[in-house]
N, C-alpha and C positions, 0 to 999 in steps of 0.2 A: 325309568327314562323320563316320566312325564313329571314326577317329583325333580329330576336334575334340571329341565325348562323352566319348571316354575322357578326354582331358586334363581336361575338366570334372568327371569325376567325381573326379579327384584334386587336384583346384583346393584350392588352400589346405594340403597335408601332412595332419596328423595331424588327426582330423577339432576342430571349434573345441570341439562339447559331448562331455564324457567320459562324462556320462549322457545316452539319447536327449531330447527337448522331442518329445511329442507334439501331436497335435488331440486334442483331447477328456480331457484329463486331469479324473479329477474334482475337483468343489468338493467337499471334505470337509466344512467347517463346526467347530463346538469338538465335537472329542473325546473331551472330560470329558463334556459333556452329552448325547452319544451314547452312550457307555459305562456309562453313569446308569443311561439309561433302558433298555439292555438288561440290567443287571442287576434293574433293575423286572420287565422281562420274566420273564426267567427265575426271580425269585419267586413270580410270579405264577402260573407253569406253562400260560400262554395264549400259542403260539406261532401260532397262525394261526386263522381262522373267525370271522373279524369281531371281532379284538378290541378292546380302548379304544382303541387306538392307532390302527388303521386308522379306527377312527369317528371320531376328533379329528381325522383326517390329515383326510379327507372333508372334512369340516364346513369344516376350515380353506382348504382349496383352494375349494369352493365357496362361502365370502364372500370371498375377496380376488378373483376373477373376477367376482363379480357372478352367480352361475346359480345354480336352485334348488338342484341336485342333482348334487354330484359319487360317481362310483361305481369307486372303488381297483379295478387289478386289475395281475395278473401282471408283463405287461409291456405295453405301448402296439400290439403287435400280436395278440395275442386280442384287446384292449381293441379296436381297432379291428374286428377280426375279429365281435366280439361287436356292434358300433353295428351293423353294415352287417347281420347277420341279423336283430336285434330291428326296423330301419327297413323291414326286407321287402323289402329290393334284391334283384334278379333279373335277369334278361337281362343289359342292357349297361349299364356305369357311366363316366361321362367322369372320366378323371385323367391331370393332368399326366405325360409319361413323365420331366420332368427332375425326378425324384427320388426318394428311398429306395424300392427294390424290395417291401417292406411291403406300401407302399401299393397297390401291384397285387397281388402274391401274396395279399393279403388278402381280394383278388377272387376271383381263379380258383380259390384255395383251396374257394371252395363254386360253382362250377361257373358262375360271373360274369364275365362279358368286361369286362375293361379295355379301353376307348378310350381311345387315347394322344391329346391333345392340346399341341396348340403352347402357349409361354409369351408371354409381356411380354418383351422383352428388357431393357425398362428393369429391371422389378421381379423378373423371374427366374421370376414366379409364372403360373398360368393365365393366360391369355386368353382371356376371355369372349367374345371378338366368334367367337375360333375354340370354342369351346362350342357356340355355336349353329347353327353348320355341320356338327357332329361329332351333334344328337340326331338316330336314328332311330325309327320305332314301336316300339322295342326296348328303347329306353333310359329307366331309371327310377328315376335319380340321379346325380345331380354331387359327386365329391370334389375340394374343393379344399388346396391345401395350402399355409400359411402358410411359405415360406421362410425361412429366414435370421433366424428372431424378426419378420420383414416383413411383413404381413399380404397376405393377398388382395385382388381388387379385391371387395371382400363383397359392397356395394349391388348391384350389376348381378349377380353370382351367385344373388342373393335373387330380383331380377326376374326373371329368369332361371327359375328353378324353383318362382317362384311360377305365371307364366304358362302355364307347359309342363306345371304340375303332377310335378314330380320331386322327389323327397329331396335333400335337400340337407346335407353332412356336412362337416365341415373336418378335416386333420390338420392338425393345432397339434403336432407332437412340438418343432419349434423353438423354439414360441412364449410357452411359460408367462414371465409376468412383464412382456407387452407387450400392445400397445393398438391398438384401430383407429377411427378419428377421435374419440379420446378415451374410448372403452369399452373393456375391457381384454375381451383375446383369452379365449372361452370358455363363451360366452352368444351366442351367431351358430348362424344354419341349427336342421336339427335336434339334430344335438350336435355336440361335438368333442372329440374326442382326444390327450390331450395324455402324453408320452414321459418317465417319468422314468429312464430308461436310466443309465448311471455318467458316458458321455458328456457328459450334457446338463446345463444349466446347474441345475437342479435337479436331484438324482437322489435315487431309494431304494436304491441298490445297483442292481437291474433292478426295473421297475415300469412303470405306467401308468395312465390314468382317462379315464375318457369324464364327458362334464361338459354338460348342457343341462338347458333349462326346460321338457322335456314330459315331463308325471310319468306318463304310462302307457309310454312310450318309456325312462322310468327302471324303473320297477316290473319291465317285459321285463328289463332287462339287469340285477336284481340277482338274480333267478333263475337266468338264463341263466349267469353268472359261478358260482355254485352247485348244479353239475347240475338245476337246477329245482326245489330242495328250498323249499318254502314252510310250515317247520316240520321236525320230527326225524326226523318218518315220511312226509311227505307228499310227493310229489313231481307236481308240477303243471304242467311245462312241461319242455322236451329242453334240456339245458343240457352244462356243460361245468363244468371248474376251472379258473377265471380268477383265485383270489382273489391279495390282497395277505398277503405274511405281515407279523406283528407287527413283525420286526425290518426290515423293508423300509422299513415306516411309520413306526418310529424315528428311522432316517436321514433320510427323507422330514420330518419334524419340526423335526430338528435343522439337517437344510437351510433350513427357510421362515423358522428364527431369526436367519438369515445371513443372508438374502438382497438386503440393502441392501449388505452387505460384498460380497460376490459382482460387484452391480453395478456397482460403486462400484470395484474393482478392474476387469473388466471394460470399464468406458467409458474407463479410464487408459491399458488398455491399446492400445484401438480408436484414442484421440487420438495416443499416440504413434505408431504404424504408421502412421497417418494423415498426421501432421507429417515422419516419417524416410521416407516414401516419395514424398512430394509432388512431382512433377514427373518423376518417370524416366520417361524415353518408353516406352509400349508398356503399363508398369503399372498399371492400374487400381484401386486400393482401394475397397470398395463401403460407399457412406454410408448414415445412418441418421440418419430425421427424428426430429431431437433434442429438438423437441416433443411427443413420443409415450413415454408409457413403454417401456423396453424394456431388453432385456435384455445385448443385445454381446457374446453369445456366439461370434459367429462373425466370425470376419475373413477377407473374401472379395478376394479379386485376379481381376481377369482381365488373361490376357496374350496382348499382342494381338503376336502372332510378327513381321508386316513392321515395326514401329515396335521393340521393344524389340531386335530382334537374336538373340532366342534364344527358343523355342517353352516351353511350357507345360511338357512332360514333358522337357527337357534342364535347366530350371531346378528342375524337381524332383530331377534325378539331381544336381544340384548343393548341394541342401539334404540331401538325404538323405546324401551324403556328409562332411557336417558334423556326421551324427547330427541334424539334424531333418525329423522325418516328418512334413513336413508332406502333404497330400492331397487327390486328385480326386476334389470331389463332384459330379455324382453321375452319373462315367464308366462305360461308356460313354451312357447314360440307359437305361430301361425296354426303349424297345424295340428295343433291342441285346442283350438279356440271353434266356436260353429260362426258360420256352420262348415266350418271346413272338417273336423273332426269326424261329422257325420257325412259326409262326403267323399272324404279318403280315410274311413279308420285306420289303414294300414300305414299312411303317409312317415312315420317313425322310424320304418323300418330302413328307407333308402337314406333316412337323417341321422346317420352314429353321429357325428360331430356335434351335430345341432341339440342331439338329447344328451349328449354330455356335457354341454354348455349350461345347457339352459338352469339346470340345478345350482349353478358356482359361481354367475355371477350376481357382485352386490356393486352398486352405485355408491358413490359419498357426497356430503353437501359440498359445493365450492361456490366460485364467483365472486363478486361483488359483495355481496351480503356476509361471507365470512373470512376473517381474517388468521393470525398466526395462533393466537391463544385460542381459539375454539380449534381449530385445526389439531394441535398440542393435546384437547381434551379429548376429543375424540378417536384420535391414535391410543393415546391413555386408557381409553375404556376399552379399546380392541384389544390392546396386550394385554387388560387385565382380565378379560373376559376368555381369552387363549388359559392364560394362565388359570385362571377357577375351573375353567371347565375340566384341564389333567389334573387339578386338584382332585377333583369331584371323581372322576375316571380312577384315579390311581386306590383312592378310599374303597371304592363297588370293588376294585381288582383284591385287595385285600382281606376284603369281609370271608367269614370262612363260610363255606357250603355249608 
C-alpha cells in the first residue's frame, strides 16, 4: 500500500501547474478603482475609527441583504466573538462540529461550552431534529452555520429557539451573496455573521460584520467593537477593538462593484467541474439550487473510497503533486481538535454523520484566478489518477500468493 502512494504521488512527472492553483485565491476585483480609493484614503489622513469608507461599506452590505443594521469589524471571528457576548450566551451553545474551528473557539474563548452536533448528510449543515436532543437546562443558544453558500435548515431552527426560548445566531462566513427560500442570507435569527476574509468570495483583505434587525442587539455591539466608547471621553459599556480599517472597506467596496463578475465566473466554473466530472464512480460533486441566489464559491467532492478505487487523502497526494492544493474541510471536525478532544473524548459517538464526512470531502481551486483550461486539467488528472489507481489495484489482485 505505501509503494501504491508513493507511485501516486509521482503520477504524471514533472508536476502539470509550474505555479501552485490554490482553494481560496482571492477575488481582487478592478485595481484601478481600488487603488483610487486608497489614495482617497490616504489624502484624507482617516485610516481607521469609523471612517466614510467603513460607513458606505455598512450601509452598502446592509441593503443588499435586506437587515437594518450592518456592523464592519476586524475580522469575522471577534465579529462573531462580539454577537455571542452582546446576545448574553452563557453556559452551553449548540454548533455543528463539521466546521471552521471559529466557530467553537469563539465559545470557549469566554468560558461557553460548545455542544457538537450532528449534520444533514444531505445538506452538510445542522440538524435540527439532532438540536433538540442536544438542549439541556444549560443551554441558551443555537449557532447554526450556513455551509458551502447553502443555507440552514432556518424555519425549524427559528421554531426551534423560539419555543425553548434560546438565541439564536447563524455563521454566514460562506454565505454573503445567497439566499434562503428567496431572502437573502443575513436578516435570520438574531444576527449573523458574515466573513470577509481574502479567502472568501467577497473579502476586505481580513474582515467581518454581524448584520441583523435588533437595534439594541446592534447599539451593544457598536460599542462593544469600540472598547465601549460612547463618545471621546465616555466610556459606557466593556468592550474591545474590533474595528474595520479604512483600507479593508476600500477593498470590501471595490469587491461589492464586482460582484456579479465574481459570480458569473464562479457558476462557469461550478458548471464545468460539474459537466468534466459527471459520472466517475465514487466522485461526487456537490450541487447548488440554482433557483437561489448564490454565490459558487465552493466546489465540494465527496469521495466515496469502495466505488471510486482510491480514498480521499491518496487523491489529494495526487493533486497536490501536480501543484494543486487542493483541501480538507473541515478535517478532522471540531471535536477532534483540543482542546475539545480532551474534553469530550467520547463526542464521535453522537456524530455518525459528521465522522463519515469528515474522511470524503475534498475542496478544488475556483474563482477568479482560474479559468476553463486549468479547470480541463485538473478534472484530467482526477480521472487519471481513478484510473492508475484500478490499474495498480487490479495488478496486487492478480499477483499469485
Amino acid at each position: 500500500m505505501k509503494e501504491d502512494i508513493q507511485d501516486l504521488a509521482l503520477f504524471g512527472g514533472a508536476p502539470a501547474f509550474a505555479e501552485p492553483l490554490h482553494v481560496g485565491r482571492p477575488n481582487i476585483g478592478n485595481r484601478e478603482r481600488l487603488l483610487q480609493r486608497i489614495e482617497d484614503m490616504l489624502e484624507r489622513k482617516w485610516l481607521t475609527n469609523n471612517g466614510p469608507y467603513v460607513r458606505e461599506f455598512e450601509r452598502r452590505i446592509a441593503d443588499l441583504v435586506g437587515a437594518r443594521h450592518c456592523i464592519a469589524m476586524c475580522n469575522a471571528t471577534v465579529a462573531l466573538e462580539i454577537a455571542i457576548r452582546a446576545a448574553g450566551l452563557t453556559g452551553e451553545v449548540i454548533v455543528p462540529a463539521f466546521t471552521f474551528i471559529a466557530t467553537a473557539h469563539a465559545l470557549q474563548w469566554q468560558e461557553i461550552t460548545p455542544v457538537f452536533c450532528d449534520i444533514d448528510p444531505q445538506t452538510h449543515t445542522i440538524d435540527p431534529c439532532r438540536v433538540e436532543q442536544m438542549i439541556t437546562p444549560r443551554t441558551t443558544g443555537i449557532i447554526g452555520v450556513h455551509l458551502w453558500g447553502r443555507a440552514c435548515d432556518i424555519e425549524t431552527l427559528e421554531q426551534i429557539a423560539r419555543r425553548r426560548n434560546l438565541a439564536l445566531l447563524f455563521d454566514a462566513a460562506h454565505a454573503f451573496g445567497c439566499s434562503y427560500k428567496g431572502r437573502m442570507i443575513g436578516s435570520f435569527g438574531d444576527a449573523e455573521v458574515f466573513s470577509f476574509h481574502a479567502t472568501k468570495f467577497l473579502n476586505t483583505f481580513e474582515g467581518g460584520a454581524v448584520v441583523t434587525n435588533n437595534d439594541e442587539l446592534a447599539a451593544k455591539m457598536r460599542l462593544m467593537k469600540n472598547f465601549g466608547f460612547a463618545g471621546q471621553d465616555k466610556v459606557i459599556y466593556i468592550g474591545t477593538n474590533g474595528k474595520m480599517s479604512e483600507a479593508s472597506a476600500a477593498m470590501g467596496l471595490t469587491g461589492l462593484e464586482c460582484l456579479e463578475e465574481f459570480i458569473s465566473i464562479n457558476y462557469r466554473n461550478y458548471k464545468q467541474y460539474q459537466q468534466e466530472l459527471k459520472g466517475l464512480p465514487g466522485i461526487y460533486c456537490m450541487t447548488y439550487d440554482e433557483q437561489e441566489p448564490c454565490n459558487y464559491q465552493y466546489i465540494v467532492l465527496e469521495v466515496e473510497e469502495a466505488e471510486a478505487g482510491i480514498d480521499r487523502d491518496t487523491l489529494l497526494q495526487v493533486l497536490r503533486a501536480e501543484n494543486i492544493l487542493a483541501r480538507r474541510y473541515f478535517f478532522p471536525g471540531c471535536h477532534r481538535m483540543e482542546p475539545y478532544r480532551s474534553y469530550f473524548p467520547h463526542a464521535g459517538l453522537m456524530l455518525p454523520e459528521t465522522e463519515r464526512l469528515v474522511p470524503r470531502v475534498l475542496l478544488l481551486p475556483t474563482g477568479t484566478s482560474i479559468g476553463p483550461a486549468e479547470i480541463s486539467a485538473i478534472c484530467a488528472i482526477i480521472r487519471s489518477g481513478l484510473r492508475f489507481r484500478r490499474e495498480i489495484r487490479n495488478r496486487v489482485q492478480k499477483r499469485p500468493n
